[in-house]
C-alpha positions in Angstrom: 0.0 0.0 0.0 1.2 3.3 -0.6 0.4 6.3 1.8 0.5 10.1 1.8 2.0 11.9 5.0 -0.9 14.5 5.2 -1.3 17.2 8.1 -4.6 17.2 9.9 -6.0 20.6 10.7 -8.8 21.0 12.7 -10.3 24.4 12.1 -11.3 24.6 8.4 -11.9 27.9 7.1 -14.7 28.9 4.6 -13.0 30.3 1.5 -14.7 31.9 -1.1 -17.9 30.7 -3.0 -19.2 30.0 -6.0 -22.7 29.5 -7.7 -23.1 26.9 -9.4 -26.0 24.8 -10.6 -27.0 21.9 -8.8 -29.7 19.9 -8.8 -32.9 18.3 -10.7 -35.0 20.8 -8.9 -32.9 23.7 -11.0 -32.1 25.2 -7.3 -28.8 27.1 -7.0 -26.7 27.8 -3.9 -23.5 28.5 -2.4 -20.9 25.4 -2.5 -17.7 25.6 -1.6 -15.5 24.6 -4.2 -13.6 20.9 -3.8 -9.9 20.1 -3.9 -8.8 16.7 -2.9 -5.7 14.5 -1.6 -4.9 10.7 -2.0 -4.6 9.6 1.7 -3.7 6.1 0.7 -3.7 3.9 -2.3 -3.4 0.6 -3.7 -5.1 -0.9 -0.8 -6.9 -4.0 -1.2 -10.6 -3.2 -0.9 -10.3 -1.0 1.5 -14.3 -1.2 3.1 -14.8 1.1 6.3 -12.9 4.0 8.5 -13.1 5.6 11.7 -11.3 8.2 12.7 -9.5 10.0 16.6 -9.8 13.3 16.8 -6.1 13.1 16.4 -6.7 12.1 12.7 -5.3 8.4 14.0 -7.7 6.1 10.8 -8.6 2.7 11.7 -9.6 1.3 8.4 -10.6 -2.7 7.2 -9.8 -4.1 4.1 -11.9 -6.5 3.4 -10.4 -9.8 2.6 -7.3 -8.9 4.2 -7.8 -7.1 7.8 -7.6 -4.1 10.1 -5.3 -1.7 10.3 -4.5 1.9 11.6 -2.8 5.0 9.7 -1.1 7.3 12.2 -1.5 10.8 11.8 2.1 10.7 10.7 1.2 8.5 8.0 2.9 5.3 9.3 0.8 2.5 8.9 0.4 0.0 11.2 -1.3 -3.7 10.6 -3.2 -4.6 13.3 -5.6 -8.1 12.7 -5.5 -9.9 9.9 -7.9 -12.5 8.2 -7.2 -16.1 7.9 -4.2 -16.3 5.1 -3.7 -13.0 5.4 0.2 -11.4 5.7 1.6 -9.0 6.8 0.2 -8.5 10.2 1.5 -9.3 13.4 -1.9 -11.2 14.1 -4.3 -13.2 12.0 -7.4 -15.1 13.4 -8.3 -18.6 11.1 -12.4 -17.8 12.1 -12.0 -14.9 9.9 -12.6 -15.1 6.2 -13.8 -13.6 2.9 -16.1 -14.8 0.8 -18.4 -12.9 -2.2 -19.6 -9.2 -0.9 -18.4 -11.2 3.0 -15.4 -10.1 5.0 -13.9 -7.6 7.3 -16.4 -4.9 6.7 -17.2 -2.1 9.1 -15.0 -0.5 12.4 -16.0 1.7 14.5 -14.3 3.7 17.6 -15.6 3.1 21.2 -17.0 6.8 22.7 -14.4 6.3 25.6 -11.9 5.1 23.8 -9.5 7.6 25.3 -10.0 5.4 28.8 -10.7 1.8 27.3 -8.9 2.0 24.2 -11.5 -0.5 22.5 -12.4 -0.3 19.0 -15.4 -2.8 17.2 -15.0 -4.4 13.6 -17.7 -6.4 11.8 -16.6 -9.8 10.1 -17.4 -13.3 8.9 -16.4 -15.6 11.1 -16.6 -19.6 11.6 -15.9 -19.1 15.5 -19.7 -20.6 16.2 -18.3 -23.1 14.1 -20.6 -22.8 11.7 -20.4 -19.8 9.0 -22.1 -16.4 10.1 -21.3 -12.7 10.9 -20.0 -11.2 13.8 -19.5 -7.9 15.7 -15.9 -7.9 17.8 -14.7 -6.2 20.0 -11.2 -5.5 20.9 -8.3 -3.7 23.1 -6.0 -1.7 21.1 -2.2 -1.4 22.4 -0.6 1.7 23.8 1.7 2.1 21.0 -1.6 0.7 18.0 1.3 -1.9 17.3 -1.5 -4.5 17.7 -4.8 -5.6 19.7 -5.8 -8.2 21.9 -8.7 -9.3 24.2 -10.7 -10.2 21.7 -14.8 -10.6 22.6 -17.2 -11.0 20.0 -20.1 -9.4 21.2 -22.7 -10.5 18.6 -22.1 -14.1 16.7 -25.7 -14.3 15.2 -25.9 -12.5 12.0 -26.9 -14.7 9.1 -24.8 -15.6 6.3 -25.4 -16.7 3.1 -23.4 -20.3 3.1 -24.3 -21.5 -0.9 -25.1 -20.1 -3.8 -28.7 -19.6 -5.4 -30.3 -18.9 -8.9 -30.0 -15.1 -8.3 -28.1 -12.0 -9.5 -24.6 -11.8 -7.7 -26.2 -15.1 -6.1 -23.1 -16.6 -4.9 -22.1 -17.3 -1.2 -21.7 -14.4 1.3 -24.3 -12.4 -0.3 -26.0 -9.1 1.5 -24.0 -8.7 5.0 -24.8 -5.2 5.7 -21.7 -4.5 7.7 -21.9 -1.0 8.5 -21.6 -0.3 12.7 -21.6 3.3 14.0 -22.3 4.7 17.4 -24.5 6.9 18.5 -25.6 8.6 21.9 -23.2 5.8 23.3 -25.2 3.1 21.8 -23.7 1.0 18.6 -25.7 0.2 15.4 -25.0 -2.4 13.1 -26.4 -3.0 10.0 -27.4 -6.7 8.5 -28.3 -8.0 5.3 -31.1 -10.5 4.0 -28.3 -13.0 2.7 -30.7 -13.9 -0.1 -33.4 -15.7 1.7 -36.8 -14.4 1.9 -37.5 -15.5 5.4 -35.0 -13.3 7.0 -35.9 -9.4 6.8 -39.4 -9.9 8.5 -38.4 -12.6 11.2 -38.4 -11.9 14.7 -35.5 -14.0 15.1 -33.2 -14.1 12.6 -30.7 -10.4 12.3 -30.7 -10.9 8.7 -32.3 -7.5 6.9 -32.3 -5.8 10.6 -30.5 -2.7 12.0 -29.6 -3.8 15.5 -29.0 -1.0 18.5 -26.8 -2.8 21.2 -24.5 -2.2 24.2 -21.0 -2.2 23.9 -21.5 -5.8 25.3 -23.5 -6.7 22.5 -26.7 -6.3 25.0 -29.8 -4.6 23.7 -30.3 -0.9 24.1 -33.1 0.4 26.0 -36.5 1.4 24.0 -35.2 -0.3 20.7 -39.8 -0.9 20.4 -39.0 -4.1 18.3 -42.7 -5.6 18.1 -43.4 -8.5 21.0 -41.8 -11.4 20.0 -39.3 -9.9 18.4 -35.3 -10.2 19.3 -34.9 -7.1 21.8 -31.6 -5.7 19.8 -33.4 -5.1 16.9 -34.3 -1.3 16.3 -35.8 -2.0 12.9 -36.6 -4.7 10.6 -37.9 -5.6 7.0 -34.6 -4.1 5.2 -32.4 -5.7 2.1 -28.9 -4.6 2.4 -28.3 -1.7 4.4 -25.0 -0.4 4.1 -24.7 3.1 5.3 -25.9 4.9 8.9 -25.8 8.4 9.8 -27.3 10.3 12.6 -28.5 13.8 11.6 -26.1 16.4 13.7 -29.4 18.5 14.3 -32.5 16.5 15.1 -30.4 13.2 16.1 -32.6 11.2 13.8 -30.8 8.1 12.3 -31.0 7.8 8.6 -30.0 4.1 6.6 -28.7 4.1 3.2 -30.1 0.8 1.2 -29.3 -1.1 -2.1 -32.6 -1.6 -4.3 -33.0 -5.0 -6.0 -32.5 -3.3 -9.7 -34.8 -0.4 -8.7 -34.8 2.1 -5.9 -31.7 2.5 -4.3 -33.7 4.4 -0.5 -32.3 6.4 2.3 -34.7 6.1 5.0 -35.0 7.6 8.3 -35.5 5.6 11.0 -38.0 4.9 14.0 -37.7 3.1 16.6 -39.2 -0.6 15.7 -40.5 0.8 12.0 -40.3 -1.9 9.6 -38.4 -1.1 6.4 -41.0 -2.9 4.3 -39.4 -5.3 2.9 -40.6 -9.0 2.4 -38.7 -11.3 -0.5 -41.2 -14.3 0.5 -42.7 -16.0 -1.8 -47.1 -16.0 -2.1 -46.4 -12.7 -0.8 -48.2 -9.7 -2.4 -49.7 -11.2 -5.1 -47.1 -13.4 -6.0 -46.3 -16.7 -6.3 -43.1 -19.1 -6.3 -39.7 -17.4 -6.7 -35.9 -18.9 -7.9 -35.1 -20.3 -4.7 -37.6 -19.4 -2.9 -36.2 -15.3 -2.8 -38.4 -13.0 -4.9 -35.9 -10.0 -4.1 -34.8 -9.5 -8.3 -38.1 -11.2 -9.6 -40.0 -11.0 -12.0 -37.4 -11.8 -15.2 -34.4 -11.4 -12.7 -31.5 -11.7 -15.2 -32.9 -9.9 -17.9 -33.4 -6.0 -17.5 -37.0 -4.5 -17.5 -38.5 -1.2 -17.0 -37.8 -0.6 -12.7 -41.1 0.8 -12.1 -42.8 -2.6 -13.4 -40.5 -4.5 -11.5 -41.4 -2.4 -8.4 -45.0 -2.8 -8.8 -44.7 -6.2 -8.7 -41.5 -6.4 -5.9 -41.8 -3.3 -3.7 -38.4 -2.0 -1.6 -40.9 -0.8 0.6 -44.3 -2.7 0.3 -46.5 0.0 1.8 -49.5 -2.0 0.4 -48.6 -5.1 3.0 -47.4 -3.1 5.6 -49.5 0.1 5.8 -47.1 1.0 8.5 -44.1 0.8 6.5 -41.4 3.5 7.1 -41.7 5.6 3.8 -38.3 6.6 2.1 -36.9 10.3 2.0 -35.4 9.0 -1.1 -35.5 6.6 -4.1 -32.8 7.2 -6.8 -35.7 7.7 -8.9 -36.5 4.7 -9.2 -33.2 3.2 -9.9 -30.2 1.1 -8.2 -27.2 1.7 -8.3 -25.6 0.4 -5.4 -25.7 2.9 -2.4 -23.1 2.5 0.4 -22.3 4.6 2.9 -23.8 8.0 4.5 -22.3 10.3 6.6 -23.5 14.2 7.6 -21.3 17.3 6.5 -20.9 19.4 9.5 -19.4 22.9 9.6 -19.2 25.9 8.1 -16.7 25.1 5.7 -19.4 23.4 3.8 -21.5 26.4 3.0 -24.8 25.3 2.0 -24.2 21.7 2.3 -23.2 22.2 6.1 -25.9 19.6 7.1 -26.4 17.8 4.1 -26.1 13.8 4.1 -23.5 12.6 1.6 -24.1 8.9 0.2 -21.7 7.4 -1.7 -23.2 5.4 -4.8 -20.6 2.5 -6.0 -22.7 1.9 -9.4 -23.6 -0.9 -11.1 -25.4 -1.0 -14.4 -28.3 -3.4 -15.7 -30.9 -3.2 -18.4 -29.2 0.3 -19.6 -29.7 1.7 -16.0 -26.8 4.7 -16.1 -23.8 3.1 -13.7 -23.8 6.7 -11.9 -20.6 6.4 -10.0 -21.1 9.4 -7.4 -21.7 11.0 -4.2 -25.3 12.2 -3.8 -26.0 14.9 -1.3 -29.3 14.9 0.3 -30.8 17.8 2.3 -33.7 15.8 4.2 -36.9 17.4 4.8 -37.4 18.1 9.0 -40.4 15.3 8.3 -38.4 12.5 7.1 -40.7 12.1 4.0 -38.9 13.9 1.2 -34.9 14.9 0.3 -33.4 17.3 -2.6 -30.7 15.6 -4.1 -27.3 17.9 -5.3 -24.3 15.4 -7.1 -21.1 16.4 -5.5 -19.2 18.0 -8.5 -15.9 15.1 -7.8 -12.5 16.8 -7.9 -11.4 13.7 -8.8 -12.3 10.8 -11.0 -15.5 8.7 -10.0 -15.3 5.1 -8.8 -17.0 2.4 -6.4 -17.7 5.0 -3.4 -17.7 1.7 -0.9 -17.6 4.9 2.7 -17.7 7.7 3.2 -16.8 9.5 6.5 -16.5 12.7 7.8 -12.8 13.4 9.4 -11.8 14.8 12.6 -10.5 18.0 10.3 -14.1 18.3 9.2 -13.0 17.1 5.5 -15.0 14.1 3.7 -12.8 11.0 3.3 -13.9 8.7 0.9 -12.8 4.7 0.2 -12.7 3.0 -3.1 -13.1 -0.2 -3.9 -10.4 0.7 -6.4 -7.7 0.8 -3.7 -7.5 4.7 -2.8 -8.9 6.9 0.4 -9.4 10.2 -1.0 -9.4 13.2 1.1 -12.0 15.7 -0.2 -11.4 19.1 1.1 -13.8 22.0 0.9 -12.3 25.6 0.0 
């Protein structure tokens, strides 16, 4: 890997605007206008970072492991997979497999006393295949970590492949983990099977709000019956959080099964409105038994037909259904992660969401490599939508995080970490 010795400076001034236009709803405002750095490249899908208010980046590759960049630039390897090298630890539970692997990290809120940090992986530890939330102690000098405790080791996993699009094993993991008001979210996928976003049970298509034991939070409101870490249920794949720096309302980015890509914001035990089962809705068997790309699942059709008939959020079944802000109108193209833009520096994005879109084309659908930003309505029912104007060239946007130094940091699947600076 190759890495970039950059400063971090904390207080960002506003530099001079411009006005330019932005967005489908012909609005113009002030934007700053972007520069940007390489942090790191030629990393090996690099998948997640969180950050010290030092600038000290934890960040997870995802067949490989965890590591942390120093704010001098040094980079230190901290865990890595099983066959991984190069680190002065590897655990043979973890692996990669498909979209499966070391995905998200995230920084304990007292780190400064505890020194923990949390990482989302596949594991076999259960001694069966599924996905797993660890914690772990990171050394005085990040040369390494220890006291390993996986807090959650009941995530589904996809373990074979099925008659689907991108149907092979490890499919739909979620991944993302964030905190929030001292509470950790994690993210989970529907691994392919249609039983799994609406079961009380299962973690599969769920957010989950836990302790930093892996304990459920207080006032999650899962329905009775239901498995008390769940916040919310009936989701495909989501793979970006964010928590709204004003109201505190948490917000999911979600892939769309070739339509309608949605960034919802969340209520405490709302159903996502999802539901892949088969007789469901009207309709009848499914490849599989997974309805989530039907009908004519390989072949490309028109996405509002193939919404009517296999709703991202099925409002019609679940009247109570937490409605989108946002729906790519009507497309997919593979949203990932979310994070807020906070500060002046921003100008009239300061409070904006920022989703990176990773792309992926089908049936003529545009690839649209990008990061949208979305100014949510205070109800949670509508967004405008403004396409970052990318001072460098597009790619899979797998995170995106705002930095200590108040700059958006962005990961490729491609192999860089791009520092995107506002002037």
């Amino acid at each position: 890997m190759k890495t970039a010795k950059i400063g971090f400076t904390l207080g960002v001034a506003l530099a001079s605007t411009a006005l330019i236009g932005l967005t489908a709803f012909d609005a113009r405002a002030e934007a700053p206008s972007l520069t940007h750095e390489v942090v790191m490249s030629e990393l090996r899908g690099p998948w997640d970072m969180a950050f010290l208010d030092d600038g000290t980046m934890f960040f997870t590759e995802k067949c490989h492991g965890l590591s942390v960049r120093m704010p001098s630039g040094d980079v230190m390897p901290l865990l890595g997979m099983s066959g991984s090298e190069g680190y002065p630890t590897t655990a043979d539970d973890l692996f990669c497999e498909g979209q499966a692997g070391m995905l998200g990290v995230a920084i304990d809120p007292d780190f400064a006393n505890n020194r923990r940090i949390y990482v989302y992986s596949a594991s076999t530890a259960t001694g069966t295949q599924s996905n797993h939330v660890m914690r772990m102690t990171v050394a005085e000098d990040f040369a390494s970590v220890s006291d390993r405790v996986d807090i959650v080791d009941d995530i589904p996993y996809k373990p074979a492949a099925s008659d689907h699009p991108f149907g092979g094993p490890g499919a739909h993991n979620g991944g993302r983990i964030r905190f929030n008001d001292g509470f950790l979210f994690v993210t989970t996928g529907d691994t392919h099977n249609g039983e799994v976003p609406q079961s009380p049970t299962l973690l599969g298509g769920k957010v989950l709000r836990i302790d930093t034991d892996g304990n459920a939070a207080p006032d999650n409101g899962a329905p009775e019956g239901f498995d008390p870490r769940v916040f919310t249920y009936g989701h495909r794949n989501v793979q970006g959080i964010a928590f709204d720096p004003d109201t505190g309302a948490v917000v999911i980015a979600e892939h769309g099964p070739w339509h309608s890509d949605e960034v919802t914001v969340l209520r405490a035990g709302g159903n996502g409105g999802w539901d892949p089962r088969p007789n469901m809705a009207g309709r009848g068997d499914c490849p599989d038994n997974y309805c989530g790309y039907s009908p004519n699942q390989m072949e490309g059709m028109d996405p509002g037909e193939r919404a009517a008939f296999m709703p991202m959020t099925d409002t019609a079944t679940y009247p109570d259904a937490m409605p989108p802000a946002w729906v790519n109108d009507g497309l997919s193209q593979g949203t990932g992660s979310a994070a807020f833009l906070v500060g002046d520096q921003w100008g009239d994005w300061n409070g904006h969401m920022a989703v990176g879109i990773m792309g992926i084309g089908f049936g003529g659908t545009p690839v649209g490599q990008r990061i949208d930003l979305l100014d949510i309505a205070e109800d949670g029912m509508s967004a405008e939508v403004i396409s970052m104007p990318l001072p460098m060239e597009p790619g899979r946007f797998r995170s995106v995080v705002l930095g200590p130094d108040g700059n958006l940091y962005a990961a490729m699947d491609e192999g860089e970490i791009y520092r995107i600076i506002p002037n």
